[in-house]
C-alpha positions, -999 to +999 in steps of 0.1 A: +170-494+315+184-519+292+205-534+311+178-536+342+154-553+319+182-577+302+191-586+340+149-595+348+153-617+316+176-642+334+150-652+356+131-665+326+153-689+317+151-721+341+182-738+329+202-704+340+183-691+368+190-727+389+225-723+377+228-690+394+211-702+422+234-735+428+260-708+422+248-689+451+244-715+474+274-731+472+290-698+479+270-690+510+280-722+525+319-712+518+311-679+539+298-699+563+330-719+563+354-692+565+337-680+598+345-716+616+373-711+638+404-732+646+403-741+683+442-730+698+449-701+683+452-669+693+436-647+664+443-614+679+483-620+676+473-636+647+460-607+629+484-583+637+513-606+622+494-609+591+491-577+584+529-574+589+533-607+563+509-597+539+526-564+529+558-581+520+538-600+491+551-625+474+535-660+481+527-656+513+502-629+495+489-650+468+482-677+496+462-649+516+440-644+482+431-677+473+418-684+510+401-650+504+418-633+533+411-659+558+446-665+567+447-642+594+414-660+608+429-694+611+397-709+602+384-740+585+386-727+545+419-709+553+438-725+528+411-715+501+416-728+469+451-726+474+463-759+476+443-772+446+451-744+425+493-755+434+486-795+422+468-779+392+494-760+384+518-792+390+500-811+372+500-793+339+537-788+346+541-823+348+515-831+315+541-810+294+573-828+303+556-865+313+555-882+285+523-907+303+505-878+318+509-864+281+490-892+263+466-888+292+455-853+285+454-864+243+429-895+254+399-870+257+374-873+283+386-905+298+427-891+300+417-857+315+390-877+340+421-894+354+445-865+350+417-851+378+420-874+402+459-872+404+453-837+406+433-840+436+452-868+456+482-842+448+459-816+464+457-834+496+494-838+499+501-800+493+473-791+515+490-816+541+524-795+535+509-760+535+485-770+570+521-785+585+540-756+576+513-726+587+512-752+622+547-744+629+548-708+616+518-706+645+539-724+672+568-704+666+556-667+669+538-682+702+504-680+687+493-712+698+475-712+732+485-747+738+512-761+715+523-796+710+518-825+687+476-823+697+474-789+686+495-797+653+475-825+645+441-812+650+450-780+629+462-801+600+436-822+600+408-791+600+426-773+578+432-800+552+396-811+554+383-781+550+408-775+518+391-808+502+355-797+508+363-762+493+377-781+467+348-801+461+323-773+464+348-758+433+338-787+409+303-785+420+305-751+411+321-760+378+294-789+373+264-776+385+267-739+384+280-712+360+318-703+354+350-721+367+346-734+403+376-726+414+378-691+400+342-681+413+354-692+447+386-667+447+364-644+428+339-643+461+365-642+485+386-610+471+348-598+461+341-602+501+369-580+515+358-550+496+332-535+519+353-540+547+379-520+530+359-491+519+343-489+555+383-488+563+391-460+538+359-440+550+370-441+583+406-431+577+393-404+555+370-391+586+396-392+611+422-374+589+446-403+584+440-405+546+436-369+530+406-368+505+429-363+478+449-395+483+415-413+487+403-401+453+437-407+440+439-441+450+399-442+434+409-432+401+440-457+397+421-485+409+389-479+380+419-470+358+439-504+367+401-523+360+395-504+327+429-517+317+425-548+327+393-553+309+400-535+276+434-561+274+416-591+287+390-587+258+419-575+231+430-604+206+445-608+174+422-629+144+447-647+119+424-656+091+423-693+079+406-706+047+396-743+045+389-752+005+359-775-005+372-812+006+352-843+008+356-865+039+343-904+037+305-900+019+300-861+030+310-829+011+321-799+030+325-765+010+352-737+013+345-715+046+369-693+066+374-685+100+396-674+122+422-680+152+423-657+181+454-651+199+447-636+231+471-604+242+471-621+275+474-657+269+490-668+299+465-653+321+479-648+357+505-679+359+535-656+355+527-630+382+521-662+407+551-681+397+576-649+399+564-639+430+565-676+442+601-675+428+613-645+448+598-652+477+622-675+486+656-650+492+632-627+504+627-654+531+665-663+534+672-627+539+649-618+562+656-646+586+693-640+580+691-603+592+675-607+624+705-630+634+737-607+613+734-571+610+756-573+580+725-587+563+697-563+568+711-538+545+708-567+516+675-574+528+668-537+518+672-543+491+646-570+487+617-549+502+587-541+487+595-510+486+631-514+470+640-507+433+660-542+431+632-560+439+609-543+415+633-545+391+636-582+395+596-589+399+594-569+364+623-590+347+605-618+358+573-617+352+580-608+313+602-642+315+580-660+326+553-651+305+574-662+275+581-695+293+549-703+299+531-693+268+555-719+254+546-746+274+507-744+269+511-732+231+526-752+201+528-734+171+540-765+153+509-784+160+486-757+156+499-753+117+498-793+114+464-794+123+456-767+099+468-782+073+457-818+079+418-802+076+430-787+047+433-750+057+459-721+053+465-684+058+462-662+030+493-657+019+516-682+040+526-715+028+509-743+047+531-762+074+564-752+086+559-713+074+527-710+091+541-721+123+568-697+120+542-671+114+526-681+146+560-676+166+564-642+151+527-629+158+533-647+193+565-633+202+550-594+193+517-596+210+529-615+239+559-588+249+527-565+249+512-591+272+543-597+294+547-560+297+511-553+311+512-582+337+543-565+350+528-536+351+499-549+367+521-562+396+544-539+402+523-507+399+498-510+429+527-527+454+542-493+446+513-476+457+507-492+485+533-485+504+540-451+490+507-437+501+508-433+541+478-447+561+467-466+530+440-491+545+441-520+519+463-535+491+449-554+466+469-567+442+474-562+401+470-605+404+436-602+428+420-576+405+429-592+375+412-627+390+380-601+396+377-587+365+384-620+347+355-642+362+336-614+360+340-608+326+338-644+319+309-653+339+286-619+321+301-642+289+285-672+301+251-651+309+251-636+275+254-663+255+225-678+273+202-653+265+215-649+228+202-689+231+168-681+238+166-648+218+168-620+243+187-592+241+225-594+255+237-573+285+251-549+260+233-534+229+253-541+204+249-579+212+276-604+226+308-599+245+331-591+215+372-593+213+389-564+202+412-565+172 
């Protein structure tokens, strides 16, 4: 009852209900956009050679979940998100080594304004690539009903087009709606798939393809897998900091403290996307390698989804990467100077150089617990996937986590507006609250 009457409450509050309802809007018409076919292709091959490419993973799969399954459509939103999301990801590659796109992202509004825009002229170029190269994958499994430089130009101009609009309708989202554009956008198309899939499981359970054991089996890891998922998304470490009565210019400010949360997950999903990214590419050299020399498809094996190396590998990764990246987006060093320049410390470490080193160290521990649980997260369900015969879906530890995040962030967003106008949260005890 609580949480039916706290949900009537956001209908009270103008500011939030027409954010919701922008929200919605803009998401309908990206529905509506992923039901636009490509003219020239011939869907039904289509289909049946995505299903084949989407259980060996890798990028091919994180593609596939950014367009929000509409890969195997071929329609106008087929690349999703997904070439956006690559020049973002560029681009803050680029802003840590670059020394110019550096000072850009320290000018404030202005600097990240124009950060923006190289982002999204890089986003037409990748969309360009990734339109050019899913062209010639088309032609070259005959799944073009009239191939040629016409067809190949028509498709990349649709598909790249329709890239940029579902870009834009992201930063509308962003601008105009509630949550992260981008994210809500994924969120809706992995959100989309999932009555399709249960109709799918139903079916197979009916038909005896999928024993009622295995379907309540694969029920219980995938609430289990979300449970996890939420109780580490939420789980941080506070690091205390004191700042002692100072004056600045005309104004007084006495002693307070607060705190610093370091997030158990802090690099969110870039690791899983960049290792798979990563070994995607001798999966590909092997696989087309051992349809020309027998002597290779015994490596490539190896390499299957299925296969202990590859698993092996995906783990090792993902925990490097994890470290790698929390490095790049996280400086210790300037944390502690910034600290110390507002006159602040932790109790009981000396200001500067020691509290940086005391960042590193509480880092390095909760951040193996992070690596560990992204790998985890990866490997665990392509396991089950293909260990459970018949299994009629596979959605990965990288598409749930992208669920449960917006949605955990986007209830965030709702709560704190109805803390703001002094109605009870979604949950009793008040806000969404970190665990220690």
């Amino acid at each position: 009852m609580i949480l039916l009457r706290n949900f009537v409450n956001i209908f009270f509050i103008p500011e939030l209900r027409k954010k919701l309802f922008f929200t919605l809007v803009v998401l309908v018409v990206f529905r509506l956009g992923n039901h636009i076919p490509v003219v020239g292709v011939d869907v039904d091959a289509l289909q049946q050679m995505i299903a084949k490419w989407r259980t060996l993973g890798g990028l091919f799969s994180y593609l596939d979940m950014f367009s929000g399954g509409q890969l195997s459509q071929a329609t106008l939103f087929a690349l999703g998100v997904a070439p956006y999301i690559t020049a973002s990801i560029m681009m803050q590659m680029l802003g840590l080594s670059v020394p110019y796109l550096e000072q850009l992202l320290k000018e404030g509004e202005y600097g990240r304004r124009i950060v923006n825009q190289y982002t999204r002229y890089l986003a037409l170029i990748v969309g360009v690539v990734q339109s050019s190269t899913y062209a010639i994958l088309l032609e070259r499994n005959n799944l073009v009903v009239e191939p040629g430089w016409g067809f190949r130009l028509l498709f990349i101009f649709s598909l790249t087009v329709g890239a940029m609009f579902v870009m834009w309708l992201g930063e509308q989202i962003s601008l105009l709606g509630i949550g992260n554009g981008s994210s809500i956008i994924i969120f809706a198309g992995i959100v989309a798939q999932f009555p399709k899939h249960l109709l799918q499981t139903i079916n197979y359970v009916r038909e005896d393809s999928l024993s009622v054991i295995a379907a309540l089996f694969i029920l219980a890891v995938f609430l289990g897998i979300i449970g996890c998922i939420v109780f580490l998304e939420r789980g941080q470490r506070k690091i205390p900091v004191q700042y002692a009565r100072r004056v600045v210019g005309q104004r007084m400010y006495a002693a307070q403290s607060t705190y610093i949360p370091f997030k158990i997950n802090t690099a969110g999903v870039m690791p899983v996307i960049l290792a798979g990214s990563v070994l995607q590419i001798p999966m590909w050299i092997l696989t087309v390698l051992a349809q020309r020399y027998d002597s290779f498809k015994h490596i490539a094996e190896w390499f299957s989804p299925t296969g202990l190396l590859l698993n092996v590998l995906q783990f090792a990764a993902i925990i490097l990467f994890t470290f790698v990246y929390t490095a790049l987006v996280f400086n210790p060093d300037e944390l502690a100077d910034n600290i110390k320049k507002n006159g602040g410390f932790i109790p009981g470490i000396r200001p500067g150089k020691k509290t940086a080193e005391f960042f590193n160290y509480i880092l390095t521990r909760i951040g193996l617990v992070g690596a560990v649980y992204l790998a985890l997260l990866a490997v665990i369900p392509t396991i089950l996937f293909h260990a459970i015969k018949n299994m009629p879906f596979y959605l990965g530890g990288t598409g749930m986590l992208i669920v449960v995040g917006v949605a955990l962030e986007m209830a965030a967003q709702v709560e704190s507006y109805l803390i703001e106008h002094r109605y009870e949260g979604f949950l009793s005890t008040g806000k969404f609250r970190g665990r220690n």
